[in-house]
VOTI-441121 format. One record per residue (C-alpha): residue in three letters; x, y negated, z negated. Coordinates in pm, whole numbers, plus 32768, in hexadecimal, padded with zeros to 4 digits. Example, Ala and Ser with C-alpha at 12.3 -4.5 7.8 and 13.67 -1.06 7.14 Angstrom:
REM VOTI-441121
['Ala',[84CE,81C2,7CF4]]
['Ser',[8557,806A,7D36]]
***
This chain:
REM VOTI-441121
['Unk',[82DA,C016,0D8C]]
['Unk',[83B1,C13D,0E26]]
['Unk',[84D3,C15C,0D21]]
['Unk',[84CA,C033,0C99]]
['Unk',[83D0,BFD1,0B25]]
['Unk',[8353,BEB2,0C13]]
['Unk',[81E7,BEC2,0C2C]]
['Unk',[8111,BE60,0D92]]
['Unk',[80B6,BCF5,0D95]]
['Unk',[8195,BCD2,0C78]]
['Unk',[829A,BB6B,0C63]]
['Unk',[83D0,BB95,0BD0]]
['Unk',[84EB,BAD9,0B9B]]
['Unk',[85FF,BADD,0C6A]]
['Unk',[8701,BB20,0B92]]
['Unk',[8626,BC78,0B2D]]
['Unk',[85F8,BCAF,0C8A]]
['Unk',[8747,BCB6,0CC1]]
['Unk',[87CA,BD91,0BB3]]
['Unk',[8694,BE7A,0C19]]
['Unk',[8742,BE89,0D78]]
['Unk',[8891,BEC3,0CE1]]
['Unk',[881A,BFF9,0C1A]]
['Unk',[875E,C099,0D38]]
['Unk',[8890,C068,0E0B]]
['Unk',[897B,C0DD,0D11]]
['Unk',[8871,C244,0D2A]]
['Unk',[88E9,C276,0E7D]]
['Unk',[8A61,C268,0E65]]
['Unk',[8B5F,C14C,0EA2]]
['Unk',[8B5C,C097,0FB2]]
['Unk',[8C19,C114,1149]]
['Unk',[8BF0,C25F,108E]]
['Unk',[8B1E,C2F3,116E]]
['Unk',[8A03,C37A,10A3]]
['Unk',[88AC,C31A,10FB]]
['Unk',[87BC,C30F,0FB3]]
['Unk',[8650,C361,1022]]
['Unk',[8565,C2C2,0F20]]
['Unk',[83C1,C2D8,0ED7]]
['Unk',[82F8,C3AB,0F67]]
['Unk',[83F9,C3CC,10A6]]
['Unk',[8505,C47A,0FCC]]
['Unk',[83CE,C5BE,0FC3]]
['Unk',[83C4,C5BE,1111]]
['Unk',[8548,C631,1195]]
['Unk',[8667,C6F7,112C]]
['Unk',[87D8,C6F5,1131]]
['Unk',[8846,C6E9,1250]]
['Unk',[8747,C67F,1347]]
['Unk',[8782,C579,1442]]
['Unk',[8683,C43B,1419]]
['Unk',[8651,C307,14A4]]
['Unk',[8666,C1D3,13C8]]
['Unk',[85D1,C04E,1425]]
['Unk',[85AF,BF3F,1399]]
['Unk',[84D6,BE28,13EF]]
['Unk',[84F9,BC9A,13B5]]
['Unk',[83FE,BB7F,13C6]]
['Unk',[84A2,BA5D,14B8]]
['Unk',[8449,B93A,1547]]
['Unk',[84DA,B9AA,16BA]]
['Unk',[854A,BAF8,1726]]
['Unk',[8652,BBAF,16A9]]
['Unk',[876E,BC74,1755]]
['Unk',[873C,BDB4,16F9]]
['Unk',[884F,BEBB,1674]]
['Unk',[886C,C023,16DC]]
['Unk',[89A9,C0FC,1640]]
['Unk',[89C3,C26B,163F]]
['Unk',[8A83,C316,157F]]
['Unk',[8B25,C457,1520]]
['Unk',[8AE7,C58C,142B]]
['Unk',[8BB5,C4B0,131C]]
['Unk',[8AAD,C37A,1369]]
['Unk',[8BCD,C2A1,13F3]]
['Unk',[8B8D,C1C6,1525]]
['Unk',[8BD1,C291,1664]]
['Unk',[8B69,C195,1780]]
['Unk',[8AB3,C057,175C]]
['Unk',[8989,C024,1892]]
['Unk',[88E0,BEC0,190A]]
['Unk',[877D,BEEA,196F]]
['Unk',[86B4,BD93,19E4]]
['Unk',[854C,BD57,1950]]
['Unk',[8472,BDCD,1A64]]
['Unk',[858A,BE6C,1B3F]]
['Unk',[8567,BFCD,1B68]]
['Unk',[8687,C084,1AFE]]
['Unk',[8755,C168,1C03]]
['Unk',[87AD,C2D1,1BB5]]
***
């Protein structure tokens, strides 16, 4: 699925799993580096160069505080912003 061998549906054990993760990771550069590694079917769809947004999403049992950064042309946290679940943010 994506980059990885895994297959949909598939179980695997977590010790594949996690050297998987390590490879893919390893793709996209070490870590605080700054590069972003766009993988699947996503990685078709921009170039170098083009600003994105990027989410991620969690299952929880009660809501989460979300985190907002932006950052600069070198992908390095620029200012860090608190929004409230269902609190419209001011511009």
């Amino acid at each position: 699925m994506g980059d990885t061998e895994f297959l949909i549906d598939e179980v695997v054990d977590k010790f594949r799993f996690m050297e998987e993760n390590e490879r893919v990771l390893q793709d996209g550069g070490p870590r605080g580096s700054g590069t972003i590694a766009m993988n699947g079917a996503a990685a078709h769809l921009i170039r170098k160069g083009e600003q994105i947004i990027i989410m991620g999403f969690e299952l929880a049992e009660s809501p989460i505080q979300p985190t907002i950064v932006l950052v600069d042309s070198s992908n390095r946290v620029v200012r860090a912003l608190t929004e409230q679940a269902g609190v419209e943010a001011s511009m």
